[in-house]
C-alpha positions as CSV (number, residue, x, y, z in Angstrom):
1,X,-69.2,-10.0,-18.7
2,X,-68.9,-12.6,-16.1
3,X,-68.9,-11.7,-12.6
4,X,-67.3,-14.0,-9.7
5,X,-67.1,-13.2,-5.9
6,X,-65.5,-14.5,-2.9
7,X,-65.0,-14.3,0.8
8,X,-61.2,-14.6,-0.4
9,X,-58.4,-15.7,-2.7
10,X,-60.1,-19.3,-2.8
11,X,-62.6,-18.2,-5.2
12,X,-59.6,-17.7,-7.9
13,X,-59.6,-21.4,-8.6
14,X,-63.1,-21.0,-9.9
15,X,-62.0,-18.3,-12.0
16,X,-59.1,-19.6,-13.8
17,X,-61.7,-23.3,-14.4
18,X,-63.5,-20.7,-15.8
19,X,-60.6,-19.0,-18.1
20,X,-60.0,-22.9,-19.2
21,X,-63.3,-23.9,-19.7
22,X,-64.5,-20.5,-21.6
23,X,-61.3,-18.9,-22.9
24,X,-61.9,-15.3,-24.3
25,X,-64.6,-14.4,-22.0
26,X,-64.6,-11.5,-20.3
27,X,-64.0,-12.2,-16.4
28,X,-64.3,-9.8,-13.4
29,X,-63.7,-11.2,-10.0
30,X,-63.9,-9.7,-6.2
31,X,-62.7,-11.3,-3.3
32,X,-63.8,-10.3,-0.2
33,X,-60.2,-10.6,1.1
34,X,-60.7,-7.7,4.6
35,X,-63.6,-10.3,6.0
36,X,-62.0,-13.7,5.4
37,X,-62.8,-16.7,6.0
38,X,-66.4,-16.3,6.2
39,X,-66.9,-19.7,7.6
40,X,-66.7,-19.1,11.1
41,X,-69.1,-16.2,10.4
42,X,-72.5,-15.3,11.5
43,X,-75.5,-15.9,9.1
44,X,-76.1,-12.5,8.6
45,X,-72.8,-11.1,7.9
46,X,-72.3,-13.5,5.8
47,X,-75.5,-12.6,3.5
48,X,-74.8,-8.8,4.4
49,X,-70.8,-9.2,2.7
50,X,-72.4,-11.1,-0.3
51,X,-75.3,-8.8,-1.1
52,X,-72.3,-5.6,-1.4
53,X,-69.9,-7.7,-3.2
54,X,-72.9,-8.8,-5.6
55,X,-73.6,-4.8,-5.9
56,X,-70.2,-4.2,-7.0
57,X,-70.0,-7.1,-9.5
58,X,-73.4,-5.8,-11.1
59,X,-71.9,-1.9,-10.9
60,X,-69.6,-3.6,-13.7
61,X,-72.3,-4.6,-15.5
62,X,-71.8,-8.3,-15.0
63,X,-74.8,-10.2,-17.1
64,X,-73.9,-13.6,-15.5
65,X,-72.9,-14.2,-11.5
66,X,-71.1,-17.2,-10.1
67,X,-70.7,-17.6,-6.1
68,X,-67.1,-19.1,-5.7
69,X,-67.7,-19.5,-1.2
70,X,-69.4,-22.7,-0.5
71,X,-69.7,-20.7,2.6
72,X,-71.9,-18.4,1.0
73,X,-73.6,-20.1,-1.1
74,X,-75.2,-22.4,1.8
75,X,-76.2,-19.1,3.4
76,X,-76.8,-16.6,0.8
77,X,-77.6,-18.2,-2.8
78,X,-81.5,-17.7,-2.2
79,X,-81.8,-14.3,-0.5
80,X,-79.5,-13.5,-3.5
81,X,-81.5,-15.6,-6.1
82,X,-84.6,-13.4,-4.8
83,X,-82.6,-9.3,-5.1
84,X,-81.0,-9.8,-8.2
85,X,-82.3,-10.2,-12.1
86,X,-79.6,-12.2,-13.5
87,X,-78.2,-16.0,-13.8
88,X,-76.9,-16.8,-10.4
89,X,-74.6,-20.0,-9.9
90,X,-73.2,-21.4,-7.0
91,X,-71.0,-24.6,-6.7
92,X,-72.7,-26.8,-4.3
93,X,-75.0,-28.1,-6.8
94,X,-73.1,-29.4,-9.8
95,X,-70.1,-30.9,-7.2
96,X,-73.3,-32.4,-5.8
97,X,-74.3,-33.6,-9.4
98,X,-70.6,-34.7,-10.5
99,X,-70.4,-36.5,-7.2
100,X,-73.4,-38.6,-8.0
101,X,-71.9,-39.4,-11.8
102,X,-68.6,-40.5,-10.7
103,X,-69.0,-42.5,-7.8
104,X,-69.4,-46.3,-8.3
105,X,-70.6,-47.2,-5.0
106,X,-72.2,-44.1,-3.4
107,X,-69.8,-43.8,-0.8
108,X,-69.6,-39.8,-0.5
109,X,-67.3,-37.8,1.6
110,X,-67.5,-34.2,1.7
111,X,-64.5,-32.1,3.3
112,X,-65.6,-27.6,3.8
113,X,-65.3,-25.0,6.1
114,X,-67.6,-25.5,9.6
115,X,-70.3,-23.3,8.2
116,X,-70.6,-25.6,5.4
117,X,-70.9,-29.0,7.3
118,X,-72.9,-27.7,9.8
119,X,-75.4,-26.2,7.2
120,X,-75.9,-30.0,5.8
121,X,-76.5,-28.8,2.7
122,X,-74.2,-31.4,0.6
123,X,-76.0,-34.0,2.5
124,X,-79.5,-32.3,1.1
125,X,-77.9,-32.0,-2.6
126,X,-76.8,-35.5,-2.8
127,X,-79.5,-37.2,-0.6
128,X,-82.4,-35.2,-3.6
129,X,-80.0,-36.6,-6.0
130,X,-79.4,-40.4,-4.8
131,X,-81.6,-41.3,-1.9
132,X,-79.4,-44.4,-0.8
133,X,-76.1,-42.3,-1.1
134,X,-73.8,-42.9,2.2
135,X,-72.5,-39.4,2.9
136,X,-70.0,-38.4,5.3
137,X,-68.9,-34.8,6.4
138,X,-66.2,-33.3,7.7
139,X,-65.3,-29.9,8.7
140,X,-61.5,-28.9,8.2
141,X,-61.8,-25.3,9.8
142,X,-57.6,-25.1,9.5
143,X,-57.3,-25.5,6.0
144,X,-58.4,-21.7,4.6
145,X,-56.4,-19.7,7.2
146,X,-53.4,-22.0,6.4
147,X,-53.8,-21.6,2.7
148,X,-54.6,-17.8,2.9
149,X,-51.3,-17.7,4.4
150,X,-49.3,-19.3,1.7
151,X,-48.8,-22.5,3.4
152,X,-49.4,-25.1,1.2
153,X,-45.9,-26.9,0.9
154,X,-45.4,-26.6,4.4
155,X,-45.3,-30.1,6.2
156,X,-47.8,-29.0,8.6
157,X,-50.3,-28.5,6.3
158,X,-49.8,-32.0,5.0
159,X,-49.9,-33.3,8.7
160,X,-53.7,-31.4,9.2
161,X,-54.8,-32.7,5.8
162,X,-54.0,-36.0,6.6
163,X,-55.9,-36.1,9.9
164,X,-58.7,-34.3,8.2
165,X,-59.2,-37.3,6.4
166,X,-59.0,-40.0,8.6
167,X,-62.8,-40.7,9.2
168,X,-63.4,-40.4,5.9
169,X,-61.0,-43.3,4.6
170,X,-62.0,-45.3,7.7
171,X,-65.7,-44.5,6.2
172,X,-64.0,-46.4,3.3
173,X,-65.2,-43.6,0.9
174,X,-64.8,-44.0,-3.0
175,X,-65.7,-40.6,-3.6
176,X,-64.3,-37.1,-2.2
177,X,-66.2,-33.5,-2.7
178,X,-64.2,-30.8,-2.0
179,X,-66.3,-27.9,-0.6
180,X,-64.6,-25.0,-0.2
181,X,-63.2,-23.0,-3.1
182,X,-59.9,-23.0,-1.8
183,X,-59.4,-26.7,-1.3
184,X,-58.3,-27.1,-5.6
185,X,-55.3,-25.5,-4.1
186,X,-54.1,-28.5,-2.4
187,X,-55.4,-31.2,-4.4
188,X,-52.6,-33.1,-5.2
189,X,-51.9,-33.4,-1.4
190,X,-55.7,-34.4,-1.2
191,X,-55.7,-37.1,-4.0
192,X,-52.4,-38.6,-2.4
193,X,-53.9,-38.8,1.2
194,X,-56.8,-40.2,0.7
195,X,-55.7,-42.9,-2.0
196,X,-55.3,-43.0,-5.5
197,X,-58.7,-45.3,-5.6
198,X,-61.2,-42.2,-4.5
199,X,-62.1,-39.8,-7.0
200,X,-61.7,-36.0,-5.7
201,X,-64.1,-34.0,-7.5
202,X,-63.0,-30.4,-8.2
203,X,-66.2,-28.2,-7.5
204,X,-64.9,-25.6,-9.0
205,X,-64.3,-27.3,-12.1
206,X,-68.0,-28.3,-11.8
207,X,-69.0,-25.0,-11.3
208,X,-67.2,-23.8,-14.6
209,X,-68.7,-26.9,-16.5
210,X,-72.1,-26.3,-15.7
211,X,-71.6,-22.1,-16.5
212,X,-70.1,-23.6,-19.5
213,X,-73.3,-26.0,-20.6
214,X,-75.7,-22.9,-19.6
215,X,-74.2,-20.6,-21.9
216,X,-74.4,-23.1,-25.0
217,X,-77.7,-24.3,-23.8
218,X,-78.9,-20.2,-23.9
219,X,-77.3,-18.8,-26.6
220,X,-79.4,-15.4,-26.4
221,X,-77.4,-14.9,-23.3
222,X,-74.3,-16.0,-24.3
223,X,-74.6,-13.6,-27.2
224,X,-74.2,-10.8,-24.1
225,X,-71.1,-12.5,-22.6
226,X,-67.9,-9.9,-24.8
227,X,-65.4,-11.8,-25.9
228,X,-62.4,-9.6,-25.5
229,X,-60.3,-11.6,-23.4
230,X,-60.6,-9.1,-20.5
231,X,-60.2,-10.1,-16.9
232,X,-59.9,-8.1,-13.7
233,X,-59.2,-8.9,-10.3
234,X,-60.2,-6.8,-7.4
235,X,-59.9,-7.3,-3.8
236,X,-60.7,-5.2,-0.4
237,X,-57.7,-6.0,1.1
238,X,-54.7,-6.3,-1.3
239,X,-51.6,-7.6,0.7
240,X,-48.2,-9.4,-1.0
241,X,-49.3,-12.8,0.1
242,X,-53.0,-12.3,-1.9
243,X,-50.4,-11.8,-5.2
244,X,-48.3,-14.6,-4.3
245,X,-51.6,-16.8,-4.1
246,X,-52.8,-15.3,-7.6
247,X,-49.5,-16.0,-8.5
248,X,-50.2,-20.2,-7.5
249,X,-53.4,-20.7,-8.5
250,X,-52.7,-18.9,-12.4
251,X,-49.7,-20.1,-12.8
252,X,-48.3,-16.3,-13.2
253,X,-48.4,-12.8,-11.7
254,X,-51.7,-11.7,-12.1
255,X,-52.8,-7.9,-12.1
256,X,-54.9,-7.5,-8.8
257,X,-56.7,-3.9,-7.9
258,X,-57.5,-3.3,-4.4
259,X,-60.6,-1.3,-3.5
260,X,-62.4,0.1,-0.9
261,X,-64.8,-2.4,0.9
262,X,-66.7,-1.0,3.5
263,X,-68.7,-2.3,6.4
């Protein structure tokens, strides 16, 4: 079993690169959906939400863990690394890795929640990676509270995208990390404002691809994985708008439990 967690619905485009990229596997994801976003959150109750929704993956007897929240992953990923026994795997890296592979001249922006810029830590991933890489971050704090609400084809969305990206093409990127697990939900509208000419790279399709490689790289743990074709979805806080974004990111309705989260 493969566990995934979230601070939210963003962490469901992870999972379903995950269904595509390993389809049979069995899957069960939590999204921390009561304490979103996380990115305007404190370090501690960031790591303090990650560690219980890390418990409740590992009371379903998860063998294999992937953080979906960039978020958390800048904050929590060690402390976790350091309290629990199995394969941990957050996104950061491989985006940071895939980043360096496509880009032709190193020009690297990188779009995620506050927390996320302000951490620096894409600028440490890529820096280890490609000393002379030009990096550029920019926080887009508006874009997870408009998706969580369902607004993605709503022109104001398009509007804030647009002048989220603004330094960046002025930065004359070639290059674009997106570094939140809920920005695959708008990245058509991305890809068309900042040009066809940049290549957006889909860290949650990186993340899937490198779970992907581990597995065949380690069979005796892939041997654990059950192949039964079994996923479930919980959240803390299951509202009609957390179905309808299920419902967007897979493509159909998706079976989502809601269970108690506590503080």
């Amino acid at each position: 079993m493969i566990g995934i967690f979230d601070s939210g619905i963003g962490g469901l485009t992870v999972a379903r690169a995950l269904t595509d990229q390993l389809p049979g596997y069995d899957m069960v994801y939590f999204g921390d959906t009561a304490h979103s976003p996380c990115g305007n959150k404190s370090l501690k109750t960031i790591t303090d939400h990650a560690l219980r929704a890390s418990n409740f993956l590992l009371e379903k007897s998860v063998k294999l863990m992937l953080i979906a929240s960039h978020t958390t992953s800048a904050a929590a990923s060690a402390s976790l690394a350091e309290k629990i026994n199995i394969p941990i795997f957050e996104p950061i890296t491989p985006a940071a890795e895939s980043a360096i592979r496509v880009s032709k001249k190193f020009g690297i922006g990188v779009i995620g929640t506050q927390a996320t810029i302000d951490s620096g830590v894409y600028e440490k991933r890529i820096h280890g990676l490609a000393p002379d890489a030009r990096v550029c971050s920019v926080a887009c704090p508006l874009l997870v509270p408009l998706l969580e609400e369902g607004w993605v084809k709503k022109p104001e969305t398009r509007m804030i995208v647009k002048k989220y990206l603004h330094p960046l093409k002025s930065r004359q990127i070639d290059t674009l990390v997106l570094g939140c697990s809920h920005y695959p939900i708008l990245k058509k509208i991305i890809q068309n404002k900042i040009g066809k000419r940049v290549r957006v790279v889909d860290a949650s399709l990186a993340l899937a691809e490198a779970v992907k490689g581990f597995l065949e790289a380690h069979p005796e743990i892939d041997t654990q994985m059950q192949r039964e074709g079994v996923s479930r979805f919980f959240v803390s806080d299951l509202t009609e708008q957390v179905r309808q974004n299920a419902k967007l990111v897979f493509g159909k309705n998706v079976r989502i439990e809601d269970v108690e989260f506590g503080e």
